[in-house]
Legacy VTK file of the C-alpha trace (Angstrom):
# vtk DataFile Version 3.0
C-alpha trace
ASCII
DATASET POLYDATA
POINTS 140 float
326.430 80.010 92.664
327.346 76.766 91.708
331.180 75.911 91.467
332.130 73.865 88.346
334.478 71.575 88.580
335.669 68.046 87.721
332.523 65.408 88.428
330.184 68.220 89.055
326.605 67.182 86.964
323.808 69.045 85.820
320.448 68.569 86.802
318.906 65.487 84.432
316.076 66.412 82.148
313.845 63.904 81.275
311.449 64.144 77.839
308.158 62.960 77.291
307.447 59.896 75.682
308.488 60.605 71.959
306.143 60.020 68.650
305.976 60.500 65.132
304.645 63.939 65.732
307.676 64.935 66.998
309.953 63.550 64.070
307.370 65.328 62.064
307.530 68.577 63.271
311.888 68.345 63.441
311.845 66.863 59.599
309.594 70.066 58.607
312.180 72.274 60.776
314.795 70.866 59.426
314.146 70.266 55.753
315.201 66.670 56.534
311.688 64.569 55.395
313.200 61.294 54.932
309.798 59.172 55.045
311.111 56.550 57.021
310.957 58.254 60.261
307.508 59.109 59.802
305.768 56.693 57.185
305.697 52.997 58.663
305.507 51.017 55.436
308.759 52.799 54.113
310.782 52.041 57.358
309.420 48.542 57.229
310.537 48.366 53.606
314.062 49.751 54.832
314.406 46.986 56.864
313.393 48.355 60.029
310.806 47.718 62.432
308.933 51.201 62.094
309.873 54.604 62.075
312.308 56.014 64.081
313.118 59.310 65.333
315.924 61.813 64.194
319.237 61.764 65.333
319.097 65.324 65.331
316.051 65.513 67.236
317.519 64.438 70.290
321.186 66.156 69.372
319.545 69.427 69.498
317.569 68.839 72.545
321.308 67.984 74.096
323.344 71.002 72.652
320.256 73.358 74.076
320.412 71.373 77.444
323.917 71.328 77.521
323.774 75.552 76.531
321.113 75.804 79.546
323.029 74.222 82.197
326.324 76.118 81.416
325.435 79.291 79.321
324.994 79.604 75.287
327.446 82.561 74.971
330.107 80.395 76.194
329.873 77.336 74.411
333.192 76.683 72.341
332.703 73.412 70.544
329.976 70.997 70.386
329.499 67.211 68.372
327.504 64.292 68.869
327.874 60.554 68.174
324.657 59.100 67.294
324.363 55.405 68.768
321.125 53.171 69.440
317.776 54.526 67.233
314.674 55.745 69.423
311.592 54.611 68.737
308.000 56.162 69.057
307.268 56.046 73.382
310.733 56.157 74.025
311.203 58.509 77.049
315.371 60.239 76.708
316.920 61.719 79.925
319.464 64.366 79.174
322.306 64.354 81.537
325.658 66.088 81.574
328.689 65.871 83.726
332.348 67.687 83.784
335.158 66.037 82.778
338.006 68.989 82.972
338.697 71.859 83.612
341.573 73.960 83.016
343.040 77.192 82.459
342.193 79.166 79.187
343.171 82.609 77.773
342.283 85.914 79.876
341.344 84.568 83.042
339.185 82.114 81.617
339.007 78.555 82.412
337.768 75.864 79.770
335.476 73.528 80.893
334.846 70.040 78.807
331.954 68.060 79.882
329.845 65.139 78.523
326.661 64.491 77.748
324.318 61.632 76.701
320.637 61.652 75.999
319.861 57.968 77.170
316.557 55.406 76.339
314.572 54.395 79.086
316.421 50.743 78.048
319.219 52.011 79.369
320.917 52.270 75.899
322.048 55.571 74.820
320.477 57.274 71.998
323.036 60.296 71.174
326.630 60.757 73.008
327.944 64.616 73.108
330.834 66.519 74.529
331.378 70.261 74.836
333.898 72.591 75.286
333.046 75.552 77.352
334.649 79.437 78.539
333.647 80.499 81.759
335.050 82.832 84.064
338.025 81.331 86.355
335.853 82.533 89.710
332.986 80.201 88.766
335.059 76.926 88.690
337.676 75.208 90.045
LINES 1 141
140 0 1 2 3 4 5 6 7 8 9 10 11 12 13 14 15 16 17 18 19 20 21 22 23 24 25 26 27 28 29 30 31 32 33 34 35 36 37 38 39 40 41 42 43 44 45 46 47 48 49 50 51 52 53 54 55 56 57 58 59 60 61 62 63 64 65 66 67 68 69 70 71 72 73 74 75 76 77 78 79 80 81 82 83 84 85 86 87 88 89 90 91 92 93 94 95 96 97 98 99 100 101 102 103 104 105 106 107 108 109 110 111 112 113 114 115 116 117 118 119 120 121 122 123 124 125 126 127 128 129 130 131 132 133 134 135 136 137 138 139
């Protein structure tokens, strides 16, 4: 078992290269079919170079990385900053790190950490933090 504490980070994920398929299929989940992320003249005529993908896309992607890496049951509080756009063939790599840790109710320790789901540009798409409940024996 993995002690969590200050610094520790979880295990990078990296996507594939994203494309209008995938804004697609999120807008249809989502309800959200704003034709600019999907339907090049409208972006264009929006004043941007092309469609571009979701914010949500990607700030799903990080809440269900940031669930996998530290358990969904004991997720507290989750929110997102969205900050550059991704484009179509943009490849995002999830990472997360711990930032504190300290004591909660019953034993418990609360465990903040942040995430970011970053362009291959080096630019990042979507900052996140997270608050956390874990056991005290799993971190320190």
């Amino acid at each position: 078992m993995t002690v969590i504490e200050k610094g520790v980070e979880a295990e990078p994920y990296v996507s594939k290269p994203l494309s209008i398929t995938d804004f697609v299929r999120y807008q249809g989940a989502s309800g959200d079919f704003n034709p600019i992320h999907h339907d090049h003249g409208m972006a264009v005529s929006a004043g941007f170079d092309g469609p571009f993908a979701v914010g949500m896309l990607a700030a799903g992607v990080l809440g269900g990385y940031a669930a996998g890496w530290l358990g969904p049951a004991n997720i507290r509080r989750f929110r997102v900053r969205f900050a550059e756009q991704a484009w179509p063939g943009d490849v995002l790599t999830y990472t997360g790190v711990v930032t504190d840790v300290r004591d909660g109710a019953a034993g418990q320790r609360e465990v903040d950490v942040e995430l970011a789901a970053t362009r291959q540009t080096g630019g990042v798409h979507v900052r996140g933090w997270a608050t956390f409940v874990l056991p005290a024996e799993e971190t320190r």
